[in-house]
Backbone bond lengths (Angstrom), bond angles and torsions (degrees), N, CA, C in turn:
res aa  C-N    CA-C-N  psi(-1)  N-CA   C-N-CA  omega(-1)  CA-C   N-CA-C  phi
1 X - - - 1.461 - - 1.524 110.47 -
2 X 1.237 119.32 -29.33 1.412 134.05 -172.08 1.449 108.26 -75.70
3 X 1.070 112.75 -37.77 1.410 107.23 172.37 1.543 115.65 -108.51
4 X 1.281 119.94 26.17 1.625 122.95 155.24 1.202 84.34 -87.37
5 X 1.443 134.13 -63.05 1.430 120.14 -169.68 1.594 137.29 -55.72
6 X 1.304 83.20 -12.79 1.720 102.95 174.41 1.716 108.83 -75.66
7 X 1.053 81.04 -76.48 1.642 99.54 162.89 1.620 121.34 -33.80
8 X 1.160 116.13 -38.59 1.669 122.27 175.53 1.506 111.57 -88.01
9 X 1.317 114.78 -20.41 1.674 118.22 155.79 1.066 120.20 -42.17
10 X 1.479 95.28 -82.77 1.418 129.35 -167.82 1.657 102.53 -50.80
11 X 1.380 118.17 -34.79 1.843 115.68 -175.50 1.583 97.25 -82.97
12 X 1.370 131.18 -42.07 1.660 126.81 166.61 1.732 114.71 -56.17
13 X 1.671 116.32 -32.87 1.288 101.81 172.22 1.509 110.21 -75.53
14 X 1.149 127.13 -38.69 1.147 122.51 -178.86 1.694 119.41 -53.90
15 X 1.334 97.44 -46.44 1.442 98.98 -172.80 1.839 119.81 -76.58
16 X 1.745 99.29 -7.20 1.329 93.98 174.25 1.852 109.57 -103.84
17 X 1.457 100.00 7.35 1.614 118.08 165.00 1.318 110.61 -57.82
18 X 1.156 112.83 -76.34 1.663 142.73 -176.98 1.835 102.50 -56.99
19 X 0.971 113.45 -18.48 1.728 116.58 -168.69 1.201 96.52 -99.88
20 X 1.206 134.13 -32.37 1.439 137.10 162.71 1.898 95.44 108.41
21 X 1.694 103.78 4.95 1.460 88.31 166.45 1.515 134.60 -49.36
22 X 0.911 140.32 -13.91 1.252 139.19 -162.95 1.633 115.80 -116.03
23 X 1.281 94.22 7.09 1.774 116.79 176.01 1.608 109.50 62.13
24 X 1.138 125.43 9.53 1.701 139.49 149.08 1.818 93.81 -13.66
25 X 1.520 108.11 135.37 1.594 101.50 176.46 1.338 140.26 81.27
26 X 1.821 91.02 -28.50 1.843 103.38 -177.83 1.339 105.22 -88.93
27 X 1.389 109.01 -164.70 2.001 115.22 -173.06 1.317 106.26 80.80
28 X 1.486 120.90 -166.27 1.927 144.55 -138.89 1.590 78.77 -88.91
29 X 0.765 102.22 137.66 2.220 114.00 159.08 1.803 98.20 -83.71
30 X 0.925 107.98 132.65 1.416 118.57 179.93 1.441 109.76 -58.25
31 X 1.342 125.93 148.47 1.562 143.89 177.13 1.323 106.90 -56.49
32 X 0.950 121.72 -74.23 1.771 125.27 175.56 1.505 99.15 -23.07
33 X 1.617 132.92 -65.98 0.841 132.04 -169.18 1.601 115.47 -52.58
34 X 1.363 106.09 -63.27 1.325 104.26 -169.11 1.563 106.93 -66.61
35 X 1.802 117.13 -14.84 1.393 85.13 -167.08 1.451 106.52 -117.98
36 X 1.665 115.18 31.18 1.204 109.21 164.97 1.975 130.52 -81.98
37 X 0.832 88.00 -156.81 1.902 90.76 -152.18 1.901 97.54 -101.52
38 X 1.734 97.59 106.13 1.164 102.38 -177.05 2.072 99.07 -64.78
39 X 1.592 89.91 162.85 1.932 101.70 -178.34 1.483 114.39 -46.05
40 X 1.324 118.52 -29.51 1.585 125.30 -163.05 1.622 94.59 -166.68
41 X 1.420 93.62 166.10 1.803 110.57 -165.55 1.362 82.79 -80.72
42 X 1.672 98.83 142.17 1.628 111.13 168.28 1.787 98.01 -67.00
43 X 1.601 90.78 155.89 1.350 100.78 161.25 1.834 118.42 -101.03
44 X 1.456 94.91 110.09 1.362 116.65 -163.33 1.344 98.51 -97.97
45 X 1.440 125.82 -33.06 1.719 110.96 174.12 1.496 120.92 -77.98
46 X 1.471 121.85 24.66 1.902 116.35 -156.03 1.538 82.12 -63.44
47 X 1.417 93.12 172.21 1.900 101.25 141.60 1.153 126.29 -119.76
48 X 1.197 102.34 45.74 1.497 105.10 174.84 1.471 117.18 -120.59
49 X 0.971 115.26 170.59 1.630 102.17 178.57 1.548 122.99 -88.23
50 X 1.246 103.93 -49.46 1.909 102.01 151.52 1.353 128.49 -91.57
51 X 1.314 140.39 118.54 1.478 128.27 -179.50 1.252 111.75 -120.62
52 X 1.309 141.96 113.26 1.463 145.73 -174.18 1.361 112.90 -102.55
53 X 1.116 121.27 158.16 1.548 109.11 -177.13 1.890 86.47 -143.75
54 X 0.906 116.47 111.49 1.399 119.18 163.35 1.589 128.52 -69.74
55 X 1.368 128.61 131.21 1.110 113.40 -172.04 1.546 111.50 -131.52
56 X 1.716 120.37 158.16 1.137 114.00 -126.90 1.909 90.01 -77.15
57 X 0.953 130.44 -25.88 1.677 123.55 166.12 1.373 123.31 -73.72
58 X 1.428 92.93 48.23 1.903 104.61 -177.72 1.341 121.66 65.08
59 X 1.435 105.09 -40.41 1.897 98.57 -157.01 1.881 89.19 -80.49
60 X 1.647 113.26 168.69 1.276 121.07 -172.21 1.529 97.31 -154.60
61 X 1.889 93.74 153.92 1.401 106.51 -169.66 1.631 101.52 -102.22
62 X 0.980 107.07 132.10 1.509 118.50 -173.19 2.237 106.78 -110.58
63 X 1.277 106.62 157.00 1.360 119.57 -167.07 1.613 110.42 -164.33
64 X 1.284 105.84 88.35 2.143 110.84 -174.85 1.178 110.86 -120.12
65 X 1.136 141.41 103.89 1.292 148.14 167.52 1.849 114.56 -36.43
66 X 1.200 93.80 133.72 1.431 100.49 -167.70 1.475 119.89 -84.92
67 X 1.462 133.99 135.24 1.175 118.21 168.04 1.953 121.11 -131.71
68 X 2.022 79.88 35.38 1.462 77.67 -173.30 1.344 104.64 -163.91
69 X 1.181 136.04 158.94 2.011 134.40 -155.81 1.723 89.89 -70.08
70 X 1.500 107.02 -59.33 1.269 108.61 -178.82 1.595 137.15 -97.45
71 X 1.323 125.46 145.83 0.996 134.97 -173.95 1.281 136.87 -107.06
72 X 1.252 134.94 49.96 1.295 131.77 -176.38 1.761 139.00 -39.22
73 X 0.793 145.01 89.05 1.515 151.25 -159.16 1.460 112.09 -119.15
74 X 1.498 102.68 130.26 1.729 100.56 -170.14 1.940 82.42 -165.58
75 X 1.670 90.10 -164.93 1.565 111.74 178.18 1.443 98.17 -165.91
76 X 1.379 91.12 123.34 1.931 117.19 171.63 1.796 104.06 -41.69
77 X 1.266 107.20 121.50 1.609 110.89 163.77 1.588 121.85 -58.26
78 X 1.477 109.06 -34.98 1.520 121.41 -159.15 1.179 119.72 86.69
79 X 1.779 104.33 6.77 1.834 95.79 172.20 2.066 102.95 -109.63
80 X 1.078 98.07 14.45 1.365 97.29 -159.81 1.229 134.80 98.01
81 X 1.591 119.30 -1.40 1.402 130.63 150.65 1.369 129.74 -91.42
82 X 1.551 125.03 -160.03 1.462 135.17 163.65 1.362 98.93 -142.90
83 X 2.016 77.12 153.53 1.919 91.43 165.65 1.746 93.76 -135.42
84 X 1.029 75.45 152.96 2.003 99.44 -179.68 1.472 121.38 -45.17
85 X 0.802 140.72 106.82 1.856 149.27 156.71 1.314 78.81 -15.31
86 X 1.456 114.85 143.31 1.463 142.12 121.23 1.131 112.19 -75.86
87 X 1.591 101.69 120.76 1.490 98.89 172.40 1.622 128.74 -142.28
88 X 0.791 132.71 174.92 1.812 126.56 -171.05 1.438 93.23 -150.39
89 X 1.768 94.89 176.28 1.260 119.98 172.74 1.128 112.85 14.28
90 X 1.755 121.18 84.08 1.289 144.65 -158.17 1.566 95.51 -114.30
91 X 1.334 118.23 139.03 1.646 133.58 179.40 0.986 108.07 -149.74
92 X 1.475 105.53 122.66 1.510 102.47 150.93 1.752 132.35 -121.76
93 X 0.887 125.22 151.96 1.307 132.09 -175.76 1.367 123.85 -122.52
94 X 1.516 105.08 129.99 1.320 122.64 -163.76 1.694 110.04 -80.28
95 X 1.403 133.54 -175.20 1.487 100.99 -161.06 1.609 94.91 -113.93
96 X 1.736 122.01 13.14 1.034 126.07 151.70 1.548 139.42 -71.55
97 X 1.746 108.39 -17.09 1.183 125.94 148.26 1.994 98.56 139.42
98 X 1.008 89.95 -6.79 2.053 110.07 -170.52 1.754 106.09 -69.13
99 X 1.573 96.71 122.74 2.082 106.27 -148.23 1.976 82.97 -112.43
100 X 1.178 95.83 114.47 1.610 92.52 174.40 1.827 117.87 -125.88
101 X 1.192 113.44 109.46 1.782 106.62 -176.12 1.485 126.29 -57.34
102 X 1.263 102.99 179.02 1.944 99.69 -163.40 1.544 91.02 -62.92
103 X 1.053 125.75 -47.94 1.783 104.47 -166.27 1.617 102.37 -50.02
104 X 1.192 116.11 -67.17 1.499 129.60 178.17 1.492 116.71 -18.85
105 X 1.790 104.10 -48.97 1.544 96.14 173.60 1.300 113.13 -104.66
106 X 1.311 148.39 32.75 1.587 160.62 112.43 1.949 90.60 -44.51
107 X 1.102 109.13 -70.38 1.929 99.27 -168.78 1.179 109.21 -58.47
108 X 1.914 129.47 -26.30 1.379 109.97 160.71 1.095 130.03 -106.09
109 X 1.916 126.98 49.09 0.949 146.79 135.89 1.634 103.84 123.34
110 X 1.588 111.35 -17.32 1.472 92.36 167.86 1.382 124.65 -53.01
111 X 1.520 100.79 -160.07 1.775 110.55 169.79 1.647 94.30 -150.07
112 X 1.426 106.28 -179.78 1.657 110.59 159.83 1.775 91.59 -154.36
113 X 1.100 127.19 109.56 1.417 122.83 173.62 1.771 101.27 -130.75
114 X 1.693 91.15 161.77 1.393 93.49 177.62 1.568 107.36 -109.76
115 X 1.534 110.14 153.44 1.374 127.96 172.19 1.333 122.88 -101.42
116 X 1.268 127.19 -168.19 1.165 124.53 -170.89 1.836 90.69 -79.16
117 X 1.795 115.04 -54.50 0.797 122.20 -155.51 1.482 111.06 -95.21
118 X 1.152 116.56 -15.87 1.771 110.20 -162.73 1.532 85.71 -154.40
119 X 1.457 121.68 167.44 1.535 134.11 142.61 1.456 113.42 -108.22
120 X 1.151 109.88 131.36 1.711 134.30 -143.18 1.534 85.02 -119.85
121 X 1.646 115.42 111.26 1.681 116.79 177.39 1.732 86.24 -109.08
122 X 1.265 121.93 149.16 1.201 138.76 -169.00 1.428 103.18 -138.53
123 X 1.594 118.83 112.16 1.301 122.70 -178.70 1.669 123.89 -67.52
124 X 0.848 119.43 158.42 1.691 129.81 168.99 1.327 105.31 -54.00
125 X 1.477 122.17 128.99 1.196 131.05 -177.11 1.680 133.62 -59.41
126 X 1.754 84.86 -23.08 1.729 91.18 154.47 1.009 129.56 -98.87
127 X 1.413 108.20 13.07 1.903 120.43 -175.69 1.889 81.20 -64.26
128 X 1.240 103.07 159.95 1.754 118.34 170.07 1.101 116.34 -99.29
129 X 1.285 127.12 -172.47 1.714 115.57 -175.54 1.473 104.57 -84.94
130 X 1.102 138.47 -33.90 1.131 131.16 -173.50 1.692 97.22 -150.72
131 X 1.681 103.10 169.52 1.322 120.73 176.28 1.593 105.77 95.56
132 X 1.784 128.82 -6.86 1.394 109.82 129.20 1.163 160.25 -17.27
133 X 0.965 107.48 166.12 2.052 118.20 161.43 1.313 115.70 -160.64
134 X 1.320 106.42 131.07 1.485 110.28 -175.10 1.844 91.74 -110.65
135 X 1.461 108.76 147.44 1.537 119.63 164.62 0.990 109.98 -135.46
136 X 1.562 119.50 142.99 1.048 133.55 -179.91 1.644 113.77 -149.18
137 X 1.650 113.71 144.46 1.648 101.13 162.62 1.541 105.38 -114.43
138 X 1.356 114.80 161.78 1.155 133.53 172.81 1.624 110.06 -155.39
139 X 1.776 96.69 170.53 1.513 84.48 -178.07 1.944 118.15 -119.81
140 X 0.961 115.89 150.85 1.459 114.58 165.89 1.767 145.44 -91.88
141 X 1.449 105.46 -108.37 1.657 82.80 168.50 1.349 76.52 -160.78
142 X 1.419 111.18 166.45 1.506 127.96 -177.10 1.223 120.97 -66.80
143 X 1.306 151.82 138.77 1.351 159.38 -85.05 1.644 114.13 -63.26
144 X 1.220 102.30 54.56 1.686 130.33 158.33 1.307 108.34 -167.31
145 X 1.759 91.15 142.68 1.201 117.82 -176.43 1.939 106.30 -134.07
146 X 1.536 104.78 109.09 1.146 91.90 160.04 1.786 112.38 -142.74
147 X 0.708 88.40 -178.57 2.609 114.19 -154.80 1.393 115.26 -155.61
148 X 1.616 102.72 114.74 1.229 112.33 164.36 2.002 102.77 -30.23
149 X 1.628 100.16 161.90 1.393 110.84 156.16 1.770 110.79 -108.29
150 X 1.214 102.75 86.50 1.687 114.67 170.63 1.361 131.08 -32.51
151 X 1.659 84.59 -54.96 1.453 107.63 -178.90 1.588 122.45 -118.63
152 X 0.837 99.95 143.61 1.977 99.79 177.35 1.354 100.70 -66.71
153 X 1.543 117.01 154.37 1.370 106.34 -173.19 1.369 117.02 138.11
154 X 1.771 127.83 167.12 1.429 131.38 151.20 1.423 121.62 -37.28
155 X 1.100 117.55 161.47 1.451 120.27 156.84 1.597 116.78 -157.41
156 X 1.125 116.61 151.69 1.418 117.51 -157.74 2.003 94.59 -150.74
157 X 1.578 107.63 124.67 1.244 107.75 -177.94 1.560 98.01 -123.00
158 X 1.388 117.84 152.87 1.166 119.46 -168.90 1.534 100.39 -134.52
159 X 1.896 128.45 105.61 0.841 127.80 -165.84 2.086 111.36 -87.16
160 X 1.377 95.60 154.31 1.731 80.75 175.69 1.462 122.59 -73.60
161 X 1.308 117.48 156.16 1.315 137.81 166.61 1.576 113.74 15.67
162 X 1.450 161.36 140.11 1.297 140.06 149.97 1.951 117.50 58.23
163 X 1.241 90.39 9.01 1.398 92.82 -178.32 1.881 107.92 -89.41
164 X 1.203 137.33 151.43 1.455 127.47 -170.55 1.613 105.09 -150.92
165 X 1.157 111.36 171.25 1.532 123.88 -148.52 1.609 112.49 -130.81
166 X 1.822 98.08 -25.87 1.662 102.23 -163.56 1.363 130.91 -89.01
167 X 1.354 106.51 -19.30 1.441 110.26 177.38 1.810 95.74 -84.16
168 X 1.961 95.66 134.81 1.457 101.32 177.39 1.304 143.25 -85.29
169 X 1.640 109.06 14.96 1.169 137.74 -157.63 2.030 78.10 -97.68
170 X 0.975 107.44 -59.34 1.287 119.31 -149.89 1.307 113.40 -94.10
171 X 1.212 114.78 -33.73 1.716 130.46 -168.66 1.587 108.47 -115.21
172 X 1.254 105.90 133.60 1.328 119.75 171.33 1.456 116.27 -132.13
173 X 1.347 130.39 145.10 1.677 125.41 147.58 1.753 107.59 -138.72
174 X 1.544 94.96 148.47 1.706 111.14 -178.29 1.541 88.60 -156.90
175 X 1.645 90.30 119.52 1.214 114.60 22.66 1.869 96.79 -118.25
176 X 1.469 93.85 -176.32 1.483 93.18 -154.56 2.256 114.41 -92.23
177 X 0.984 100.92 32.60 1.379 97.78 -168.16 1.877 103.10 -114.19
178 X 1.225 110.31 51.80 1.213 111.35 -173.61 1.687 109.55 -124.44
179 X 1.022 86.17 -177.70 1.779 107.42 -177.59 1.354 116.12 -116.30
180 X 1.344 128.34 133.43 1.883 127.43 177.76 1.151 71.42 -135.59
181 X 1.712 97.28 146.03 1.297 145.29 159.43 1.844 112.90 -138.54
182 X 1.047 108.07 158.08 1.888 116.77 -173.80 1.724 96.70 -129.75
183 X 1.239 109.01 121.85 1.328 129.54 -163.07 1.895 98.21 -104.16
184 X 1.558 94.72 148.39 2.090 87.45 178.39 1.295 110.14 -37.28
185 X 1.261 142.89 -62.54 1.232 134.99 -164.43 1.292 123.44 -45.56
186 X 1.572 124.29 -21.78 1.405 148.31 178.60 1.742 114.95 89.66
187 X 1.611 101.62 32.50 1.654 110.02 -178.27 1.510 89.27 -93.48
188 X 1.527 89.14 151.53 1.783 107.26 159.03 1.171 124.94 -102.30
189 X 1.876 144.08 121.87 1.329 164.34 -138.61 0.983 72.74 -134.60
190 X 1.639 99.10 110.69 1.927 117.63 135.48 1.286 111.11 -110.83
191 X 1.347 113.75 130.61 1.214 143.71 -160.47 1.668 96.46 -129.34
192 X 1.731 100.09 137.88 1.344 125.67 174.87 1.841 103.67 -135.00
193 X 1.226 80.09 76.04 1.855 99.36 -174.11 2.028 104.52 -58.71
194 X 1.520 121.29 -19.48 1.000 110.42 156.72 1.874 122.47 -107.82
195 X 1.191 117.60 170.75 1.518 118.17 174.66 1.867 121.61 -50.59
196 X 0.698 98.18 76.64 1.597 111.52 173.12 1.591 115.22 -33.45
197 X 1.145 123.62 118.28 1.491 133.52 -138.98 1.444 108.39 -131.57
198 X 1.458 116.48 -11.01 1.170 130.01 173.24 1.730 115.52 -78.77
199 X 1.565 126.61 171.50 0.785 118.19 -175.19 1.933 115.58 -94.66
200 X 1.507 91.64 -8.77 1.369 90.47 -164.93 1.751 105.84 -147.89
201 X 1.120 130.23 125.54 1.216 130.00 175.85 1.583 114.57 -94.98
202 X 1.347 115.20 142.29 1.644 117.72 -151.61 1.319 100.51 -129.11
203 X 1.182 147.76 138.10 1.795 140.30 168.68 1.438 107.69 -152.10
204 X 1.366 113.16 87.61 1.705 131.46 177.17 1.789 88.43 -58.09
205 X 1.370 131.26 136.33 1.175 119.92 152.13 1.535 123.41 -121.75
206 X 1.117 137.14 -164.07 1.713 144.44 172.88 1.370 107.73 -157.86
207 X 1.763 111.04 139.39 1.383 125.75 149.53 1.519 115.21 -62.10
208 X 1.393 110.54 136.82 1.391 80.38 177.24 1.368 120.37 -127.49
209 X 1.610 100.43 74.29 1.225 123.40 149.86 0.935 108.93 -97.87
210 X 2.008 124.53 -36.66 1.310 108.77 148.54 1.563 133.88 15.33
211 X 1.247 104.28 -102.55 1.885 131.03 168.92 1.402 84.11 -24.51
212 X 1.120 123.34 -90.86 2.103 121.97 -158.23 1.788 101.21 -39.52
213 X 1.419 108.32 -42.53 1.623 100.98 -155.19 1.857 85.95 -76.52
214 X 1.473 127.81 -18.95 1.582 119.22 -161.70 1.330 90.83 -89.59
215 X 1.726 128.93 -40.33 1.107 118.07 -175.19 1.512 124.83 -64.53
216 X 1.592 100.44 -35.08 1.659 104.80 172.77 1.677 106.83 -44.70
217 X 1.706 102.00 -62.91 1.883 91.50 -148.36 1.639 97.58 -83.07
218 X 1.762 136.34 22.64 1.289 139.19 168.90 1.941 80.90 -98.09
219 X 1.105 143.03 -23.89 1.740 107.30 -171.88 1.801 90.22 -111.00
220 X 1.499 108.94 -5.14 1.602 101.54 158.54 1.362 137.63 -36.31
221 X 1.644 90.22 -68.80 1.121 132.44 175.32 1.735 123.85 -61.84
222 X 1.498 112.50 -48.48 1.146 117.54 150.15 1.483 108.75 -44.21
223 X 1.309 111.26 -79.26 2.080 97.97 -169.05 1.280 96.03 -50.05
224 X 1.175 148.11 -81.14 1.440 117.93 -168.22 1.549 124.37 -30.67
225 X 1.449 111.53 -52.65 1.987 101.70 176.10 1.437 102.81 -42.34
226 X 1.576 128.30 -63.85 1.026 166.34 -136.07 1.980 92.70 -56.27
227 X 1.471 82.49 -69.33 2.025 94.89 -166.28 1.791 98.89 -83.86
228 X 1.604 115.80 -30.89 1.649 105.14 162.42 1.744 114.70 -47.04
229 X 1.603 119.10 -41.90 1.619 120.54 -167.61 1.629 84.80 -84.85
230 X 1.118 142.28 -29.85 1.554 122.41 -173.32 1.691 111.39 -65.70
231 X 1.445 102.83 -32.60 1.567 121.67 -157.06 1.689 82.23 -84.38
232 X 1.156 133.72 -55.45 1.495 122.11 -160.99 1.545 105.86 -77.54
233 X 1.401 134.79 -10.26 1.464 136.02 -158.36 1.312 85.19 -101.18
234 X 1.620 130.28 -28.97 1.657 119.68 -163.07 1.477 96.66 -99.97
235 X 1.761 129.82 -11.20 1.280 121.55 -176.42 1.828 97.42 -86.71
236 X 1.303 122.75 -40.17 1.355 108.55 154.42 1.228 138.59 -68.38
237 X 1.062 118.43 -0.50 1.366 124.83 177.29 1.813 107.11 -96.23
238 X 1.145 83.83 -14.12 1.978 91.53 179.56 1.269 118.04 -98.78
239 X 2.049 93.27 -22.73 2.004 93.93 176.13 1.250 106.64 -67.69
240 X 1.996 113.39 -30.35 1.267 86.54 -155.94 1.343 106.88 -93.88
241 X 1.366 124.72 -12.59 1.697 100.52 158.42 1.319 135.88 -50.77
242 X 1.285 104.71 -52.98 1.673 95.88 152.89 1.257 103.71 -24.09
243 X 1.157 109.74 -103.14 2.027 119.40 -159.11 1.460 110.68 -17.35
244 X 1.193 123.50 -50.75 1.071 136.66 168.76 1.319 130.83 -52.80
245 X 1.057 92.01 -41.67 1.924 118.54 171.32 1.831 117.58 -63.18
246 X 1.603 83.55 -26.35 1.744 94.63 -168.09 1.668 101.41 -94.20
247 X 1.514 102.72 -30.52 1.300 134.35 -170.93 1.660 123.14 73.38
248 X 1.666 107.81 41.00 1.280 110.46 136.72 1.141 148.25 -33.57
249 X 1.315 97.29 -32.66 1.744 116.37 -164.47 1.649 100.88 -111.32
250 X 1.143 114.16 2.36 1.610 116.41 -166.25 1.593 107.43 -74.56
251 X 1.435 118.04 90.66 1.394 121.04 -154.10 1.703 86.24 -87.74
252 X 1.929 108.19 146.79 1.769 130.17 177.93 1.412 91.76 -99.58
253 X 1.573 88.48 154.33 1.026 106.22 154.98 1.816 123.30 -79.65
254 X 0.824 123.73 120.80 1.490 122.49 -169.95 1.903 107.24 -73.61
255 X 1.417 115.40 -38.97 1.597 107.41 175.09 1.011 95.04 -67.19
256 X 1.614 144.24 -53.83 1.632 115.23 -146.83 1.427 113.92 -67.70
257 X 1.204 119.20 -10.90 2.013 144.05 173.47 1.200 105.85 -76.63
258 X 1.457 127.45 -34.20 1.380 126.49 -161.20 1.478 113.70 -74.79
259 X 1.030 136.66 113.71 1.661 138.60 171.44 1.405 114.74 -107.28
260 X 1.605 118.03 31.79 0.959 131.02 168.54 1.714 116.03 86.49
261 X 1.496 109.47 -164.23 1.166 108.82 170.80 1.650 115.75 -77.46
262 X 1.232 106.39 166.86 1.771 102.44 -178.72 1.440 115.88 -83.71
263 X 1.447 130.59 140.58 0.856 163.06 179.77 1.950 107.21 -16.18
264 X 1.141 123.31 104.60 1.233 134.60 -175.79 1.568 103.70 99.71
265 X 1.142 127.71 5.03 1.189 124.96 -179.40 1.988 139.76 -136.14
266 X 2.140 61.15 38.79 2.365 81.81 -174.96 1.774 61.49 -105.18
């Protein structure tokens, strides 16, 4: 009995492990984190209100103008909840041009902690209500990228290097009322030149060497259909000589057999 009861612990601790009952994960994100050195300088002059810059190891640098003390940041599970942004090398900027890191705005009274459900960045107490920028990196998943919409507003995604959008096998964006352009470097700018109203912005992308490596094993595959239907048309074409050969197939004439109807019945 003692160890059913052991056993029924140990499966309730576990299961309130994994549930995030026990607040495992939550509290301050460590300094190092927030105040290390994102890959490249955020882009702090966009004009847009969200500007993402995707980078080619999934994770992407993000830049949204603030219009509020607090900041909530997470990503939909798909069961009807959220879990918290991971996030690093956090900046914010005042709308005089002054760049201060997460420790920096903990000393002027913000916070940035994580929750079960979201990570909650809390601005500096002299931040203003609006005319901010918050930056942050985090990471995503390989050739999709998608982000709550935080803020009401533009949005502008900036895909990496050789990365492409147009073939529909491969490429997707939602929501769909935007603009791509390909800049010298050979990145693709999606642009949502109006306020994006949806809850979630979506951008399936492709290398596009992609296309060469999909086109190879589609005319692969064809010559294989191709020389499989040659190989089965010549194995019937060989039965039926045989048959013929044996004289299965050796079709009569039926009149030269015919002696008419049978007897009492011309």
């Amino acid at each position: 009995m003692n160890r059913r009861l052991l056993l029924a612990a140990g499966s309730l601790a576990l299961l309130a492990v994994m549930s995030g009952c026990l607040g495992f994960g939550t509290g301050p994100v460590p300094a190092e984190r927030l105040d290390s050195e994102p890959a490249a300088a955020y882009e702090w002059e966009t004009n847009r209100t969200v500007h993402v810059t995707v980078q080619a190891n999934t994770q992407f640098r993000a830049v949204m103008e603030t219009n509020s003390s607090t900041i909530e940041l997470f990503r939909r599970d798909g069961f009807g909840g959220t879990n918290p942004l991971s996030v690093q090398s956090v900046r914010y900027r005042y709308p005089n041009g002054t760049v201060v890191n997460g420790t920096e705005i903990r000393e002027n009274g913000g916070e940035i902690r994580r929750t079960r459900d979201e990570m909650i960045v809390s601005l500096p107490e002299d931040a203003p209500a609006s005319g901010g920028k918050l930056a942050y990196t985090s990471s995503g998943t390989p050739k999709r990228f998608t982000l709550p919409t935080y803020v009401d507003g533009t949005y502008e995604v900036v895909l990496p290097p050789d990365r492409r959008i147009d073939f529909p096998v491969f490429g997707k964006v939602s929501p769909g009322n935007y603009d791509a352009t390909i800049d010298d470097s050979s990145r693709v700018h999606i642009v949502w030149q109006e306020a994006v109203t949806v809850e979630t912005i979506s951008v399936q992308y492709y290398l596009q060497r992609d296309l060469y490596v999909f086109g190879g094993i589609v005319a692969l595959v064809g010559a294989i259909g191709i020389g499989g239907l040659l190989y089965y048309r010549r194995q019937i074409e060989r039965l039926r000589r045989r048959r013929m050969e044996m004289g299965v197939d050796v079709e009569t004439d039926d009149d030269e057999f015919d002696d008419g109807p049978p007897p009492g019945m011309r």
